[in-house]
C-alpha positions as CSV (number, residue, x, y, z in Angstrom):
1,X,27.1,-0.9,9.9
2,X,26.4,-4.0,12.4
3,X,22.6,-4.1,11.9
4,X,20.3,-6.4,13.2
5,X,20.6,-9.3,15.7
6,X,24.1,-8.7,17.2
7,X,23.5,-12.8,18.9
8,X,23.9,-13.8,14.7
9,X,27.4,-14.7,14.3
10,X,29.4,-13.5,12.0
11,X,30.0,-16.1,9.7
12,X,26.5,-16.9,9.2
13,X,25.9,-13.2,8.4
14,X,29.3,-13.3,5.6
15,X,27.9,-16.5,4.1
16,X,24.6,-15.3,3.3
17,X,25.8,-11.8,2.0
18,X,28.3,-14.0,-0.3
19,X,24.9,-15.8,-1.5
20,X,23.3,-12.5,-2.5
21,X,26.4,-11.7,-4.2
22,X,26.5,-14.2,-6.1
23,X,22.6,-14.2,-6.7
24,X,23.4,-10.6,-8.5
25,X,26.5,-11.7,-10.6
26,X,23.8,-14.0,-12.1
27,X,21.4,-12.0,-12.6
28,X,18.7,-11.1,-9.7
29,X,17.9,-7.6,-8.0
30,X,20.3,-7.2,-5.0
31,X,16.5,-6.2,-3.5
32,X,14.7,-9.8,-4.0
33,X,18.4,-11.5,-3.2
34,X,18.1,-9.8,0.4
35,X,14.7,-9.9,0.7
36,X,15.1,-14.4,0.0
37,X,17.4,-13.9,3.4
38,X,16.2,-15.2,6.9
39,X,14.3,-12.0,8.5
40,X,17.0,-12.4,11.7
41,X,20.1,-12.2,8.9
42,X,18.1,-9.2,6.4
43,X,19.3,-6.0,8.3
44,X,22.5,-7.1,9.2
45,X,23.4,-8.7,5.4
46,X,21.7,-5.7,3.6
47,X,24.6,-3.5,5.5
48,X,27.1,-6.2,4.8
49,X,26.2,-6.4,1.0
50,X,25.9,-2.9,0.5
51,X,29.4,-2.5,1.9
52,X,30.7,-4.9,-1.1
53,X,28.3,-3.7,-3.9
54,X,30.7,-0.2,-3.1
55,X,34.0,-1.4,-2.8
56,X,33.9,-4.8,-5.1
57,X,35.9,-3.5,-7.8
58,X,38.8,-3.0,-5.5
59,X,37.7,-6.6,-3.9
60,X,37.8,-8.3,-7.5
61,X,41.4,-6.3,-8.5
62,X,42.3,-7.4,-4.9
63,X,41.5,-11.8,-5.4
64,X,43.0,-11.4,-9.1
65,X,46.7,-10.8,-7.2
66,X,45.9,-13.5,-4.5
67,X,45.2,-16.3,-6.5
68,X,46.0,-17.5,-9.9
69,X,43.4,-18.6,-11.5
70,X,39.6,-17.7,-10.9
71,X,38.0,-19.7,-7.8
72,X,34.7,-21.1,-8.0
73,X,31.8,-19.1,-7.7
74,X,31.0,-19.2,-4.2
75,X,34.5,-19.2,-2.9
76,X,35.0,-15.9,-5.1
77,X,31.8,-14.6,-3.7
78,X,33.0,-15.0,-0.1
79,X,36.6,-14.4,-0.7
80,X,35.4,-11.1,-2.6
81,X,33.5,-10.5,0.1
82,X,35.9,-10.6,2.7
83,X,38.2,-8.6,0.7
84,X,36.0,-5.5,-0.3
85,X,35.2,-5.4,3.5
86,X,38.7,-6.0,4.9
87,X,40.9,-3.5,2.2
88,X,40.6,-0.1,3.5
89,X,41.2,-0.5,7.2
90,X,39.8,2.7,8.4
91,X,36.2,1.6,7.2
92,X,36.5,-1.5,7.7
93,X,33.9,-2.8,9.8
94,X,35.8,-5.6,11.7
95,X,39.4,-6.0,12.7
96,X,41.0,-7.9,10.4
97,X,42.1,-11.2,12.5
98,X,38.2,-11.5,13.4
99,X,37.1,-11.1,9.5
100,X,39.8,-13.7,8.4
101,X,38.6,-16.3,11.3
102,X,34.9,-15.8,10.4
103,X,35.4,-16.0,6.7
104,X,37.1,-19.1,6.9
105,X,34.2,-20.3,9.4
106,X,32.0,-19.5,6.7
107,X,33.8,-21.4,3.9
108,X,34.1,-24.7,6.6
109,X,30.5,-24.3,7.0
110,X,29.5,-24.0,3.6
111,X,28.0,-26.4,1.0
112,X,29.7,-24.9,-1.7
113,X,32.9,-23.8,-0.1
114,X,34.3,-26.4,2.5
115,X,36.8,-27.9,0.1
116,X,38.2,-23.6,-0.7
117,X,38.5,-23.2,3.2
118,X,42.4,-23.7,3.1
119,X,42.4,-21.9,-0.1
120,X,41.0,-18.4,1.3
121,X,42.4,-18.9,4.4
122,X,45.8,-18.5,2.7
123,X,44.9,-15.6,0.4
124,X,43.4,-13.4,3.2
125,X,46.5,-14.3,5.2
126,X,48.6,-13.0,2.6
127,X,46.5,-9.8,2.2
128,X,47.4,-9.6,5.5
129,X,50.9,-9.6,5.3
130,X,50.8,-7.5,2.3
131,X,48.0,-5.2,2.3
132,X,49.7,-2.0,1.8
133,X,51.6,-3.4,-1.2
134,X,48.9,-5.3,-3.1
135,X,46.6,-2.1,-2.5
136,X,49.1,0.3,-4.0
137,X,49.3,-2.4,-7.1
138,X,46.0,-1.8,-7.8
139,X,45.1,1.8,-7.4
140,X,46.2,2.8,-11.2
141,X,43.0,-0.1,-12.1
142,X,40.1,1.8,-13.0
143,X,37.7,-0.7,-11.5
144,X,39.7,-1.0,-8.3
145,X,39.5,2.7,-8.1
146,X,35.9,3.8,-8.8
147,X,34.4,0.1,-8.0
148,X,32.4,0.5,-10.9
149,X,32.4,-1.8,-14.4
150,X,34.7,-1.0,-17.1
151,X,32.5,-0.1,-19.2
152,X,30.3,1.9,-17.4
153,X,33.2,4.1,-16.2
154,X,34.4,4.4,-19.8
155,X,30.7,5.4,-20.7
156,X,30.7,8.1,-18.1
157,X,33.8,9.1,-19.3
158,X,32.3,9.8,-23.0
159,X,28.9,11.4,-21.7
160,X,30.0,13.4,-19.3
161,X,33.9,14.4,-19.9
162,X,33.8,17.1,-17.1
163,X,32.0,15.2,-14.3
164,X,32.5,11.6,-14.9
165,X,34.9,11.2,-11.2
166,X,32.3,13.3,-9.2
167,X,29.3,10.9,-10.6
168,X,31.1,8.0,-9.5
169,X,32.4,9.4,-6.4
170,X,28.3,10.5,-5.9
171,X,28.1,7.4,-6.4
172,X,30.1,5.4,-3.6
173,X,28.7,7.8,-1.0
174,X,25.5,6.9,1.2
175,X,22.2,8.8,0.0
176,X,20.5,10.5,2.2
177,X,17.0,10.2,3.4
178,X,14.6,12.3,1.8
179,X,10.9,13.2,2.3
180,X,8.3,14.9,0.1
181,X,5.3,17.1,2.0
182,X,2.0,16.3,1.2
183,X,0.7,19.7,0.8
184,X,-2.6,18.8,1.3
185,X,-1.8,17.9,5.4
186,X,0.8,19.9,6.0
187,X,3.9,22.9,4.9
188,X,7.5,22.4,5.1
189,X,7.7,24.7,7.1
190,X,5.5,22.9,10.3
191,X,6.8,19.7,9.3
192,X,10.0,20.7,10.3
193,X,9.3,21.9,13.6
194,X,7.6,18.2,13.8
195,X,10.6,16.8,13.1
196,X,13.2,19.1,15.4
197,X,10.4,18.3,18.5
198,X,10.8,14.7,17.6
199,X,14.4,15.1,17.7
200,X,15.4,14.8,14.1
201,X,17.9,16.9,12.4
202,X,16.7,18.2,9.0
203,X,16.8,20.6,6.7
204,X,15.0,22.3,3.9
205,X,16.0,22.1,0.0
206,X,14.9,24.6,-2.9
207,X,12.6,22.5,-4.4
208,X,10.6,21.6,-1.2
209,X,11.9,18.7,0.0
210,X,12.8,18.1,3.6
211,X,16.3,16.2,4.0
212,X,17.2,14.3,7.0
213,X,20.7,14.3,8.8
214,X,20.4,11.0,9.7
215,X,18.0,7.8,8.1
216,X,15.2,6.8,10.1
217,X,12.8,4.2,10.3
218,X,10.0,5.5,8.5
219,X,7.6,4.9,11.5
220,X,9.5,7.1,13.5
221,X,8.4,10.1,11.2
222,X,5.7,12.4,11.7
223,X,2.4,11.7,10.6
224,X,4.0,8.9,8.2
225,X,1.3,6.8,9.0
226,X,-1.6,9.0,8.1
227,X,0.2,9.9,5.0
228,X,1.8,13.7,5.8
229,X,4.9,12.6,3.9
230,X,6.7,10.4,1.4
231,X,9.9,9.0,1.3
232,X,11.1,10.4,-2.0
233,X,14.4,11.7,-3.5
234,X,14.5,14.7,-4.7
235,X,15.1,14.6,-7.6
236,X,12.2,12.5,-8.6
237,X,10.0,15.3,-6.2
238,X,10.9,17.6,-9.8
239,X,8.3,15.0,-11.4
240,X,5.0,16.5,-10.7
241,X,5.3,19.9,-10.7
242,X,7.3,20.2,-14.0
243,X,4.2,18.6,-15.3
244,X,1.4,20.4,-14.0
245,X,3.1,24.1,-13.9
246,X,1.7,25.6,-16.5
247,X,-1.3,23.8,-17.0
248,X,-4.8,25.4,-16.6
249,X,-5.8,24.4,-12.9
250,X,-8.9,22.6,-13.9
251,X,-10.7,19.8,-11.9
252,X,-11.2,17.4,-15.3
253,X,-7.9,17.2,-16.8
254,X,-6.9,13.8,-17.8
255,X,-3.6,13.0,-16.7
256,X,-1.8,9.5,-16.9
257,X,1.1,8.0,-14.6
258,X,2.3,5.5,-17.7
259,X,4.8,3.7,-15.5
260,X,3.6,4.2,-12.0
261,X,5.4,1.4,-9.6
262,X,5.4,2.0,-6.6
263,X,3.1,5.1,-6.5
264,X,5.4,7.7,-5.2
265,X,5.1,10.2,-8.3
266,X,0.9,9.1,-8.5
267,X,0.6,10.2,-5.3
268,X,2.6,13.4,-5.7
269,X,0.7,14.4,-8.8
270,X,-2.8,13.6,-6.8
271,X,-1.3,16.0,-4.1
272,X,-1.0,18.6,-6.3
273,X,-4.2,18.4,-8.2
274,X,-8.2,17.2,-8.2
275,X,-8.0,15.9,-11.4
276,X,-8.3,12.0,-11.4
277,X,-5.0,10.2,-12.7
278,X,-5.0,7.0,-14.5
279,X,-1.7,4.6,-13.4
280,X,-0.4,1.7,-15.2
281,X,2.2,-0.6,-13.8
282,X,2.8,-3.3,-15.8
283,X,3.6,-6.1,-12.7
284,X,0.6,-6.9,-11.0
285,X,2.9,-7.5,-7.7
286,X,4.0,-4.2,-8.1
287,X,0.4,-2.6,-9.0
288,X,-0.8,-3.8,-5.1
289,X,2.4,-1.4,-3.7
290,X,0.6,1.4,-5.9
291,X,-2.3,0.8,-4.0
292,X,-0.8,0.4,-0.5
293,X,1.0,3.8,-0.5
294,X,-2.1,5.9,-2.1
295,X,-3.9,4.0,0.6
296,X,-1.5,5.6,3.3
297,X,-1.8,8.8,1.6
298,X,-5.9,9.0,1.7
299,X,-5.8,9.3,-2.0
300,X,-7.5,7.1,-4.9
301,X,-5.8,6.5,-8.6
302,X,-7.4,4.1,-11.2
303,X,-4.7,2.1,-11.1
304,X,-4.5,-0.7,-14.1
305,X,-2.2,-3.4,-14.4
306,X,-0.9,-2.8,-18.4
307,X,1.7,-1.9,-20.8
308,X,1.8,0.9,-21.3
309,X,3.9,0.4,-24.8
310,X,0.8,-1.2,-26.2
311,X,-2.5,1.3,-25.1
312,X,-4.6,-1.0,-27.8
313,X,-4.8,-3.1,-24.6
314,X,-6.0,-0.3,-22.2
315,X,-6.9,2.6,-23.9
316,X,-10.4,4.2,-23.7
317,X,-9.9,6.2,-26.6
318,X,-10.0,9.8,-24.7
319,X,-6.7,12.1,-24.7
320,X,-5.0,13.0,-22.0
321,X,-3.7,16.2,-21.2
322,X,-0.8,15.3,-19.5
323,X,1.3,12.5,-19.2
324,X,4.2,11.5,-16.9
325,X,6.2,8.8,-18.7
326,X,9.3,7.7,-16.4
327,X,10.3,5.0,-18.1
328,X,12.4,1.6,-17.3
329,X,15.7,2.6,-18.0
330,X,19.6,1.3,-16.3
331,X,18.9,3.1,-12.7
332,X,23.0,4.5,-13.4
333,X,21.7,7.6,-11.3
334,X,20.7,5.8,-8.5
335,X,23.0,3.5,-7.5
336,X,24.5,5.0,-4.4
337,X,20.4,4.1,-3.2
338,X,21.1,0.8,-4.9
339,X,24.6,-0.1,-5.2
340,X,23.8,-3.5,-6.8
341,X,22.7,-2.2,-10.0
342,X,26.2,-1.0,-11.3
343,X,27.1,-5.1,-11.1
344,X,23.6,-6.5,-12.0
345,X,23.6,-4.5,-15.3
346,X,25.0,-5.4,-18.6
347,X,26.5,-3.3,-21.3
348,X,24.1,-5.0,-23.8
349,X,21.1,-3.5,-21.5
350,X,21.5,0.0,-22.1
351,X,20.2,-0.4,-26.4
352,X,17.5,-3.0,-25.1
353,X,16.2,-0.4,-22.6
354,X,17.1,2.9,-25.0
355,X,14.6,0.9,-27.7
356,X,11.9,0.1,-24.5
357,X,12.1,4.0,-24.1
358,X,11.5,5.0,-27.9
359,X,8.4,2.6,-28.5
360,X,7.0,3.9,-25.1
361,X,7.4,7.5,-26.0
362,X,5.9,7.0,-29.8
363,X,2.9,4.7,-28.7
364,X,1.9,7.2,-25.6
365,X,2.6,10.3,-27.5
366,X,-0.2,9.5,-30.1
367,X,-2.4,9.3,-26.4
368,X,-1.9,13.4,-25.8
369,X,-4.0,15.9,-27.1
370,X,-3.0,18.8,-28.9
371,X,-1.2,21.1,-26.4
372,X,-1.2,18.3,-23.8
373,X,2.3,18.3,-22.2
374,X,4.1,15.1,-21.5
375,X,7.3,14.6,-18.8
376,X,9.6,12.4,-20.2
377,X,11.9,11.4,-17.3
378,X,14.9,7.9,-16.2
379,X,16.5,7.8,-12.9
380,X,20.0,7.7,-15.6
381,X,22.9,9.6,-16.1
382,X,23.5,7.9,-19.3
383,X,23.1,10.3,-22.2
384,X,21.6,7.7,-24.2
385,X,18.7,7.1,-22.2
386,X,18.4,10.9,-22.2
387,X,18.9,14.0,-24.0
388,X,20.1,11.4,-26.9
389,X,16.3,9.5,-26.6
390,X,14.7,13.0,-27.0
391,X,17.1,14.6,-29.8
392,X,15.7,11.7,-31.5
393,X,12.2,11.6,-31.1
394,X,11.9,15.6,-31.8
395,X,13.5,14.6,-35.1
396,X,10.8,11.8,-35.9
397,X,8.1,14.2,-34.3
398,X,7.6,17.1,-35.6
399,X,4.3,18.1,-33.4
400,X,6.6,18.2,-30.5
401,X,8.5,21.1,-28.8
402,X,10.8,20.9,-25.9
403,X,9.9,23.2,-23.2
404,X,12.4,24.4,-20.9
405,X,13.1,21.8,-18.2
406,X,16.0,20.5,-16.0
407,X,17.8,18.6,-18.6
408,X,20.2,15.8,-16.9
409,X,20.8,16.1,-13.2
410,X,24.3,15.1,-11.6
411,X,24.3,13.6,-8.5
412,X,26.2,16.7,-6.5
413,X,26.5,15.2,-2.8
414,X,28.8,18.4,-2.0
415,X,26.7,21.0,-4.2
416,X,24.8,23.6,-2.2
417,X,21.0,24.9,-2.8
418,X,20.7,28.3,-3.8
419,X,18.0,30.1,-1.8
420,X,17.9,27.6,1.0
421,X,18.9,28.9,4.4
422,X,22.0,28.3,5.9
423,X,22.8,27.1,2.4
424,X,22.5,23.6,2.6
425,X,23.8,21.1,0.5
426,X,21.4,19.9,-2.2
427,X,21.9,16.6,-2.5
428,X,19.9,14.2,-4.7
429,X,20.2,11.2,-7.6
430,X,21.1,11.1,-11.2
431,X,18.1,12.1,-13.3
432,X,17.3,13.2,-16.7
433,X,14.1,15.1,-17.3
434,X,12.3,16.8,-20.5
435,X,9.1,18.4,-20.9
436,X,7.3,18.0,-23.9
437,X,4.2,19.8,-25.8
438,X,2.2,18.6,-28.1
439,X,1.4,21.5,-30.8
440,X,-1.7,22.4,-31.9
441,X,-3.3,21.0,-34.9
């Protein structure tokens, strides 16, 4: 875990992962909180950060038996910090008179924490002394155990009764690196051999995608450069063909990315097809990463920055014969990519994104023609933002019919691929997918 300039010391590095800490417990991305970092601190406090995100349920239970009465907020962050590193010794990533020496170099040093110095000097001293005891006290604390909210274990726990602890377990573990083959540049099967001459472990999935043993920088790949391959889960690899199977292969079919940022499922479907795609990205910012990666790829989208709740704004009028619609939803099936998101998101979110969802499906819906096919997909495991958005909108529409798709997808990191040599695991995020058809008039 010690990324990036080992000449940083330590204390610098704990201080500034306490600051994105706290930057997510009020409110910001863990990515633009790490990305605000000094470039010689980013790798080193993204490892450090990511560290807590997955144990700071256990850090919070941890500070709540340490000190009386909540400390302020950028003494908790560091003290949290410290703690959610420090707890389970045999990841730890520092021994523990080192951690406690730096911390409380970091709280002397800091603005906001020189007068708490003494203060979490004396509760990591005690944790200390005590760790085996105040550990045990909290392992019965759900929180503490599955370093996830209350309230999102408990929703787990409703939606999915018989795999609740292996989605949050899924959760806590590292993803790996996956890669989607263009097709148009090269086969799995040669990109593999790529890969082992390069010396990079990898292996094949069902689906097509090509998952590494180990992450990489992405220049090291193959042909990343001139666009041979994607960086892509895959699960979200599922996108593009469960739209286009089963379409006539025709060079003029109109086919809409509604919510495109950043361009990895436009560029997949423009692999797969010569029809022209139309992507809308709502973000301007986030419209120019569209164009950067189908610039990589050799491939050309008209790319619009719009709503795509409100096509009044952007719509020429023509029907589309297929739309992909993965909409804005919690990310709860890709934390274990972005552990932030678990403590970044409220309860509250969930009906303000479910009702996102429904107007996006009704207003784009109107957009396909009859027997047009539309991919309703979230990176969730939540059934709300799922099956339950569906169930409801076949109700409300009946022109629609539910084809067979993959339904919700559990994050399985010890579930093997069926058909795969050597029957490798398949391991991918938390997604929900439904393919629609329009009927015809």
């Amino acid at each position: 875990m010690r990324s990036g300039d080992e000449s940083v010391p330590l204390w610098r590095q704990l201080n500034a992962a306490a600051a994105v800490v706290t930057a997510v417990r009020e409110g910001a991305s863990g990515t633009a909180a790490i990305e605000n970092i000094p470039p010689e601190l980013r790798a080193g406090v993204q490892a450090l950060a990511f560290h807590v995100w997955r144990n700071l349920g256990r850090a919070q239970a941890l500070r709540t038996r340490l000190a009386s009465k909540l400390p302020p907020p950028a003494a908790d962050a560091l003290l949290c910090v410290a703690l959610a590193l420090a707890w389970e010794e045999s990841s730890a990533p520092y021994d523990m008179f080192t951690l406690v020496n730096q911390t409380v170099e970091a709280a002397k040093r800091g603005a906001s924490t020189k007068g708490q110095a003494n203060f979490i000097n004396a509760c990591l001293r005690r944790f200390m002394r005590e760790r085996d005891a105040l550990v045990a006290s909290t392992d019965t604390d759900l929180v503490a155990r599955w370093n996830h909210p209350l309230w999102w274990i408990k929703r787990l726990q409703k939606d999915h009764p018989q795999n609740w602890q292996a989605i949050l377990q899924a959760a806590n573990h590292h993803a790996p690196m996956t890669v989607r083959i263009n097709i148009r540049k090269t086969n799995q099967a040669d990109y593999l051999s790529l890969l082992t001459k390069a010396g990079m472990g990898a292996h094949a999935t069902a689906g097509g995608a090509i998952v590494l043993e180990h992450p990489a920088s992405v220049q090291k790949l193959p042909g990343f450069a001139d666009g041979w391959v994607s960086v892509q889960d895959a699960a979200a690899q599922m996108a593009g063909p469960l739209l286009l199977d089963g379409l006539a292969p025709r060079s003029d079919l109109r086919i809409l990315d509604a919510c495109a940022a950043p361009g990895g499922k436009t560029g997949h479907l423009l692999e797969l097809t010569d029809s022209p795609v139309v992507a809308l990205e709502v973000d301007a910012r986030r419209t120019a990463r569209i164009h950067e990666n189908l610039g990589r790829l050799g491939l050309a989208a008209t790319v619009l920055t719009a709503d795509a709740a409100r096509p009044q704004d952007w719509w020429d009028g023509q029907l589309f014969d297929a739309i992909l619609l993965d909409a804005p939803c919690t990310a709860s099936g890709i934390v274990r990519r972005h552990p932030d998101v678990r403590w970044l998101r409220r309860e509250s979110d969930i009906a303000q994104l479910a009702a996102l969802q429904k107007t996006m499906l009704q207003s784009l819906w109107k957009l396909l023609r009859p027997g047009g096919r539309m991919v309703y997909c979230t990176c969730s495991v939540f059934l709300v933002e799922g099956s339950g958005q569906v169930q409801t909108f076949l109700t409300h529409n009946t022109d629609a019919i539910l084809l067979p798709s993959a339904g919700h997808l559990i994050p399985q990191s010890g579930a093997f691929c069926e058909g795969v040599p050597d029957n490798h695991p398949c391991d991918y995020d938390g997604f929900y997918y439904a393919l629609l058809q329009k009927r015809m008039a």
